[in-house]
C-alpha positions as CSV (number, residue, x, y, z in Angstrom):
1,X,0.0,0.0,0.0
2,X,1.0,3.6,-0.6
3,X,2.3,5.5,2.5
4,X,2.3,9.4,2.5
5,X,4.0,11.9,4.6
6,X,2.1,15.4,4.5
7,X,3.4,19.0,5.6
8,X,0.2,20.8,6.5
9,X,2.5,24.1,8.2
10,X,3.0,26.8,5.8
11,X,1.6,27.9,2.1
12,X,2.6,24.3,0.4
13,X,1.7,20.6,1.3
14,X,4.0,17.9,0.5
15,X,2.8,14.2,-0.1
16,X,5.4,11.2,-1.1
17,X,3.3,8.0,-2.5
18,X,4.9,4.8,-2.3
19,X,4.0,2.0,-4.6
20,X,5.0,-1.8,-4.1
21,X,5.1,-2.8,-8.0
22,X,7.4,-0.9,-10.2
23,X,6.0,-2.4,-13.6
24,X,2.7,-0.6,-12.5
25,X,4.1,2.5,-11.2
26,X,6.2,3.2,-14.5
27,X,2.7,2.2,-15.9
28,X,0.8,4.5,-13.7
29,X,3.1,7.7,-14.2
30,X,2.8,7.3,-18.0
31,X,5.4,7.2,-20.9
32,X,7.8,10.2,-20.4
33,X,5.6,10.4,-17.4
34,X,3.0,12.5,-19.1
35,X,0.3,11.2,-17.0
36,X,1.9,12.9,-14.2
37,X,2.0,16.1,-16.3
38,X,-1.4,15.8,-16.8
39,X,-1.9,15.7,-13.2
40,X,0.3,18.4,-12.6
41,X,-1.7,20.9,-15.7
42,X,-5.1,20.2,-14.1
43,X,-4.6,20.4,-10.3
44,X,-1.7,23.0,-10.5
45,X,0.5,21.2,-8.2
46,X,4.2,19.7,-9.2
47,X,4.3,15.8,-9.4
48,X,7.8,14.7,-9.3
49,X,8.7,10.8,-9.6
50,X,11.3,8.6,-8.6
51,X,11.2,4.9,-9.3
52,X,8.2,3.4,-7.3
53,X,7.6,7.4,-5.4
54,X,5.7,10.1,-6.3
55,X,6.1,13.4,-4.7
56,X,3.3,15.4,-4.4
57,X,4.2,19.6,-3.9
58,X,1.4,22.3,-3.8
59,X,-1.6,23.3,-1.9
60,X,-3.1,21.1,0.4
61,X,-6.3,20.1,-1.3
62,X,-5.0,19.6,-4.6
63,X,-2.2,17.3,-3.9
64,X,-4.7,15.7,-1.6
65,X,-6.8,15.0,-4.5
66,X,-3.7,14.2,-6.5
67,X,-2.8,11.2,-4.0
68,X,-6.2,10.0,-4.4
69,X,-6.4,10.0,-8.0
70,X,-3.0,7.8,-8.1
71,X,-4.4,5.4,-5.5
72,X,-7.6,4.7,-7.7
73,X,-5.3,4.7,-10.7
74,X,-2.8,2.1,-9.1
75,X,-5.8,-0.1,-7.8
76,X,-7.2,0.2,-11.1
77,X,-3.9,-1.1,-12.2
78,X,-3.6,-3.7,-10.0
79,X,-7.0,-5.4,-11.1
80,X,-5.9,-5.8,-14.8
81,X,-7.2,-2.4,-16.4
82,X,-5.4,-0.3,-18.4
83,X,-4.7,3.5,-17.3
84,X,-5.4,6.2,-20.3
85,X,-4.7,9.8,-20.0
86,X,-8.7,9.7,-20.6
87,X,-9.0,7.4,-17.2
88,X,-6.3,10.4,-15.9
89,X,-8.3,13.1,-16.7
90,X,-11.8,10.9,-15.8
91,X,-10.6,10.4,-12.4
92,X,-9.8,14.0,-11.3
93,X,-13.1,15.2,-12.8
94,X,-14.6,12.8,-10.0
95,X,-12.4,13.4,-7.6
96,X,-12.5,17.2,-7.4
97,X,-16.5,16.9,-7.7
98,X,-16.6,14.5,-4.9
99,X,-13.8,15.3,-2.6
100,X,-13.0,12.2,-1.6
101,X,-13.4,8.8,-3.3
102,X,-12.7,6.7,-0.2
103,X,-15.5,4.4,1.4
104,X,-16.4,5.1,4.9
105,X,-14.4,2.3,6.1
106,X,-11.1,4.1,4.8
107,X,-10.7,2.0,1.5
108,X,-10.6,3.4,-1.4
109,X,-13.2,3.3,-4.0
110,X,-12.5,1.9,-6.8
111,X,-14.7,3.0,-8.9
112,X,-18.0,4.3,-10.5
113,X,-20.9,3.2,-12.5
114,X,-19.6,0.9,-15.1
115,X,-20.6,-1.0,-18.4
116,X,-19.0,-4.5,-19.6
117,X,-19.2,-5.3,-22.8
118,X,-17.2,-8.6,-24.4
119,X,-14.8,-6.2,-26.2
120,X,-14.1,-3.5,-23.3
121,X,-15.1,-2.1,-19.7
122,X,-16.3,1.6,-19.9
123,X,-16.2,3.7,-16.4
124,X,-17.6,6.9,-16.0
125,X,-15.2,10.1,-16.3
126,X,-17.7,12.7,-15.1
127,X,-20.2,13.1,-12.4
128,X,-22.9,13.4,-14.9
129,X,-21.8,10.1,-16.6
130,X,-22.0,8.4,-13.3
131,X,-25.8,9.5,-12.7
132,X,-26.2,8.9,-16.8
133,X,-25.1,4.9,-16.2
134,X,-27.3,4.2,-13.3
135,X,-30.6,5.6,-15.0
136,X,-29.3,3.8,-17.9
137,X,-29.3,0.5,-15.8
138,X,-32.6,1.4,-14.2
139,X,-34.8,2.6,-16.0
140,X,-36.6,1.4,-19.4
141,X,-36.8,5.1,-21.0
142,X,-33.9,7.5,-20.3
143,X,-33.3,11.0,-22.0
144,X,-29.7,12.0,-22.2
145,X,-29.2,15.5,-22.8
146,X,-26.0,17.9,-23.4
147,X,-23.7,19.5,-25.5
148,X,-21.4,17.5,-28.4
149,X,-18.3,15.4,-26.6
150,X,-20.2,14.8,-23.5
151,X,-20.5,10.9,-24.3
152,X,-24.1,10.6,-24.1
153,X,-24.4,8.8,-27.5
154,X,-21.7,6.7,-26.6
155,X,-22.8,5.4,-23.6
156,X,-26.0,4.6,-24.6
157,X,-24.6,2.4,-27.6
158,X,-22.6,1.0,-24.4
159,X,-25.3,0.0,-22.5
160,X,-27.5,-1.5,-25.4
161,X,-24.1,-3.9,-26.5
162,X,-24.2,-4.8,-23.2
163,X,-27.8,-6.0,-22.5
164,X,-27.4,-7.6,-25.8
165,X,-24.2,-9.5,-25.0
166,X,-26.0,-10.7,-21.5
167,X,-28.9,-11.7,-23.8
168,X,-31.6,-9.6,-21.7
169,X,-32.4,-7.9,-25.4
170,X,-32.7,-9.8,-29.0
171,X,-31.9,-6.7,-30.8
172,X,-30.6,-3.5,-31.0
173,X,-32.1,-0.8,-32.8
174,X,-30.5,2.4,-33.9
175,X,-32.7,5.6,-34.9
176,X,-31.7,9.6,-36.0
177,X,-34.2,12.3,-38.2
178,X,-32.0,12.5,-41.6
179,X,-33.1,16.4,-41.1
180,X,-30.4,17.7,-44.2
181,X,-32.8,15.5,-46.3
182,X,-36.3,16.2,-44.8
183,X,-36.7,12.3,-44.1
184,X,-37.3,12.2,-48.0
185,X,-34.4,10.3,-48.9
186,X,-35.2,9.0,-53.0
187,X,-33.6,11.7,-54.7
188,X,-30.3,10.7,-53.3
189,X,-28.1,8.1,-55.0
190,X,-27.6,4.5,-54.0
191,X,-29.5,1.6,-52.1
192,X,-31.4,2.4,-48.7
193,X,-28.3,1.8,-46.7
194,X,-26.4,4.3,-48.7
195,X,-28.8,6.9,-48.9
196,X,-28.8,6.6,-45.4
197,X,-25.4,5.6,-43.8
198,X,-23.9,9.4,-43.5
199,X,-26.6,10.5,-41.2
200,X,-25.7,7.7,-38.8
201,X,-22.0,7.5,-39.1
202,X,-21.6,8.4,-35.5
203,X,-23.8,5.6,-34.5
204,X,-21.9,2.9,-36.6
205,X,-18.3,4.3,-35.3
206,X,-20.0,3.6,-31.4
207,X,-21.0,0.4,-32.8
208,X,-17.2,-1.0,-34.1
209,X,-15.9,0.9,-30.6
210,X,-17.4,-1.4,-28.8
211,X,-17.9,-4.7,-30.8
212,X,-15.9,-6.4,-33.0
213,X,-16.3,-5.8,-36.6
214,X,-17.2,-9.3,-38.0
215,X,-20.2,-9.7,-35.2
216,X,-21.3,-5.8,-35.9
217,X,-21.5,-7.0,-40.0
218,X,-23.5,-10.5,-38.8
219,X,-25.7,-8.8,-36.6
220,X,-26.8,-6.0,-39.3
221,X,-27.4,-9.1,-42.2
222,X,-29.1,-11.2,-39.7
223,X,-31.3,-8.2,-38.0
224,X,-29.9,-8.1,-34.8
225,X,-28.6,-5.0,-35.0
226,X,-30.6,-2.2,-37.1
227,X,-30.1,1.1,-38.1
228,X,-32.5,3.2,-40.1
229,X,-34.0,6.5,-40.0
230,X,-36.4,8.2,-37.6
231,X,-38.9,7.6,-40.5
232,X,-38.9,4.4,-40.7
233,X,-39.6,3.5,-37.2
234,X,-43.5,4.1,-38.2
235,X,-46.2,1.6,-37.5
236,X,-44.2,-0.7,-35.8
237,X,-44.0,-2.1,-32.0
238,X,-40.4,-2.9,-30.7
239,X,-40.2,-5.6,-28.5
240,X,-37.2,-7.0,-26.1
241,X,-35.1,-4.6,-28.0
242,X,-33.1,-1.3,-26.7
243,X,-34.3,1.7,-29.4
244,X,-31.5,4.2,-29.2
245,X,-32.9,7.9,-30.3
246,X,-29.6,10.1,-31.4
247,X,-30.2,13.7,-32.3
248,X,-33.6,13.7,-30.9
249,X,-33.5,17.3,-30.8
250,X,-34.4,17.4,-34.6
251,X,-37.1,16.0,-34.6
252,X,-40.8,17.5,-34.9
253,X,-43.4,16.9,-32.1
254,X,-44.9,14.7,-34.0
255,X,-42.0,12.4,-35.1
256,X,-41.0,12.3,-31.1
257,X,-44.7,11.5,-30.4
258,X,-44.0,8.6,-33.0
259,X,-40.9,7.1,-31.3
260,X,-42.0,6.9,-27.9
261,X,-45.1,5.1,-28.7
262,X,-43.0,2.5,-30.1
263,X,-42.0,1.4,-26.7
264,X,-43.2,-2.6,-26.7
265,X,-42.8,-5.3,-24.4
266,X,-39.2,-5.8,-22.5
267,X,-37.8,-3.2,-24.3
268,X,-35.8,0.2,-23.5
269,X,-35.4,3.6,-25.2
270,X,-32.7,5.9,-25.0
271,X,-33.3,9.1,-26.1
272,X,-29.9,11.5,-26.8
273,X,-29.7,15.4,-27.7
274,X,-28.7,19.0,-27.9
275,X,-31.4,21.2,-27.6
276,X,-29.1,24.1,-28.0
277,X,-28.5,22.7,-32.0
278,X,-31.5,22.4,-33.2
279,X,-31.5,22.2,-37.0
280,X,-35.3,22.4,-37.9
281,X,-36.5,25.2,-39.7
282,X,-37.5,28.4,-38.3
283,X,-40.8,28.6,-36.1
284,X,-40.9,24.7,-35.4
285,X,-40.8,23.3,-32.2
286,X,-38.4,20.3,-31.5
287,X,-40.2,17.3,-30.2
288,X,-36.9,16.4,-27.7
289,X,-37.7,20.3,-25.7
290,X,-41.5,19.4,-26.1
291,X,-41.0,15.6,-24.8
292,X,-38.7,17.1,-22.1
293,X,-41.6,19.4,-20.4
294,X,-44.3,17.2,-20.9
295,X,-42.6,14.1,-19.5
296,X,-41.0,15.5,-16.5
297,X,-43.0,14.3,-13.8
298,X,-43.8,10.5,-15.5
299,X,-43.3,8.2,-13.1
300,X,-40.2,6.1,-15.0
301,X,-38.8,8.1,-16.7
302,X,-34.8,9.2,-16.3
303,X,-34.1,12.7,-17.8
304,X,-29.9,13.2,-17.3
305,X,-28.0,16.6,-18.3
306,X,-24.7,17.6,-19.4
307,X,-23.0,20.4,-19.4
308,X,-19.5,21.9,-20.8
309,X,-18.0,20.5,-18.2
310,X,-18.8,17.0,-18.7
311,X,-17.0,17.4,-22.2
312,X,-14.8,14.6,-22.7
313,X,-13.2,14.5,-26.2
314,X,-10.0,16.9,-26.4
315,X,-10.0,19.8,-24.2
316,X,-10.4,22.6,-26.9
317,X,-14.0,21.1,-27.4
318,X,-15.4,21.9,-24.0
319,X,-14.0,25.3,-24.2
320,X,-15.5,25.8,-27.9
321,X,-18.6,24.8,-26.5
322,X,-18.2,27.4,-23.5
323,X,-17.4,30.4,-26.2
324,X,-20.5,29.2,-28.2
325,X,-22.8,29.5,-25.5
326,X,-20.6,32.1,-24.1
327,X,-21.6,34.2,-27.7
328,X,-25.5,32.8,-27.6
329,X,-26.0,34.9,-24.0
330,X,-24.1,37.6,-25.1
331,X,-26.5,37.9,-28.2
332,X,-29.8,37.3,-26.4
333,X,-30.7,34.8,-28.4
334,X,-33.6,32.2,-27.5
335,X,-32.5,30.0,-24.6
336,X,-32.2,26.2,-25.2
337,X,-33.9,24.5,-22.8
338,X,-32.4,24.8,-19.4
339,X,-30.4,21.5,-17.9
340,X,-31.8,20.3,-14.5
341,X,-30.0,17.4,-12.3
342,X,-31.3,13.9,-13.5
343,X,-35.1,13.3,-12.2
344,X,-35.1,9.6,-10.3
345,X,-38.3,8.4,-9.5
């Protein structure tokens, strides 16, 4: 186990981690040790290491949190997972939201909400994600809701390869309004699936992240994976199937109306958005803000938000997405609909 030795008299605190397995500490610290710098950029403390010690210099809550984000890294480690500079930056998000990630008994935590899929483990980086999982785990409709890079899509892709690899679902079911095309798709070129396939590129990219390619190409010939547009979900019932909804914020009130009544026996939906990029035309209401209001207070549904914060591609992403909304107040232009902490009933 680590041991630590703290200054807590004067501006700076000084922490000195100990870990028993070298392998894992060069591991842990990163190549060229840049998961220390990474430490170091986001906590603003100075992260020196040594072999199998790490000394921690700066002020006394952020090194703190420093020593137990290399704790949880190190166990995490230590029970076979890999350590990304994603997992780096995943676990100081938590940590600095939480302040502490130890148990009550003194052990450390070591971890959050989860999903286990055959082809990889996915954790939570963000407090929002965690909350996101668990509504994903309990309950059969869930609305996911937040800026670009926040993971929502992904994560619900995540969840659906995963009740289908415990066999809980027979089929997964992948929906988006082709908007850019008004849903009327003939006059472009090719078969169905090509007319189709550049409006859910994101979705297939989730898919091959998280499956292997030759089941993801056996599932869509044999039907156990589908993905069509919003359009074609009409008239049918979906049973023991999870019905993933991406950009829901495009479509009408109608179209939204549609999709939920889909919902059939053993089956969950996911629904995913932006209401601050909506991409109907002028004067129409999107069905995801509409859905949103009217569904607040159904007993059974989940509604989750993200915000800028909770972006997790690179780091210039969550501050574009800051300077876009930044612009959008400045401007007085119409507010999207206004994120609220996830609803549990």
């Amino acid at each position: 186990m680590p041991w630590l030795a703290a200054d807590h008299e004067g501006a700076e605190a000084e922490i000195t981690l100990s870990f028993d397995d070298n392998r894992l500490a060069s591991r842990l610290f990163g190549q060229y040790d840049q998961n220390l710098a990474f430490l170091e950029k986001r906590l603003g403390i100075r992260a020196t290491a040594r072999g199998n010690l790490v000394n921690l210099v700066g002020p006394a809550d952020p090194c703190e949190q420093g020593k137990i984000v290399l704790e949880n890294l190190y166990a995490r480690l230590k029970s076979g997972h890999d350590v990304t500079l994603g997992d780096v930056d995943g676990a100081i998000r938590m940590t600095t939201s939480q302040g502490s990630l130890f148990e009550p008994d003194g052990a450390p935590r070591l971890g959050h909400e989860e999903i286990v899929t055959r082809k990889r483990t996915v954790r939570a980086r963000t407090p929002a994600q965690d909350s996101y999982i668990r509504a994903l785990k309990r309950h059969e409709l869930v609305f996911g809701i937040g800026p670009a890079g926040t993971g929502k899509t992904w994560l619900a892709v995540a969840q659906a390869v995963a009740l289908l690899d415990k066999g809980l679902v027979d089929r997964l079911i992948l929906t988006r309004p082709a908007v850019e095309a008004g849903e009327r798709l003939g006059f472009l070129p090719g078969d169905l699936k090509e007319k189709v396939d550049p409006y859910l590129r994101p979705i297939y990219d989730a898919l091959y992240d998280l499956m292997d390619a030759p089941r993801v190409e056996r599932g869509m010939q044999s039907g156990m994976i589908e993905i069509a547009p919003l359009a074609f979900m009409r008239g049918r019932t979906l049973t023991n199937a999870v019905v993933i909804l991406d950009e829901a914020q495009n479509t009408t009130s109608m179209q939204m109306k549609m999709f939920l009544t889909r919902l059939g026996e053993n089956s969950r939906m996911i629904i995913t958005g932006d209401p601050s990029q909506v991409d109907l035309p002028p004067g129409m209401k999107s069905g995801l803000s509409e859905a949103l209001d009217l569904l607040d207070t159904v007993e059974g549904i989940a509604q989750s938000y993200f915000t800028e914060d909770d972006v997790v591609r690179h780091e210039l992403v969550g501050r574009i997405v800051r300077a876009y909304e930044a612009a959008t107040r400045a401007g007085d232009h119409s507010a999207p609909h206004q994120p609220r902490r996830m609803r549990q009933p």
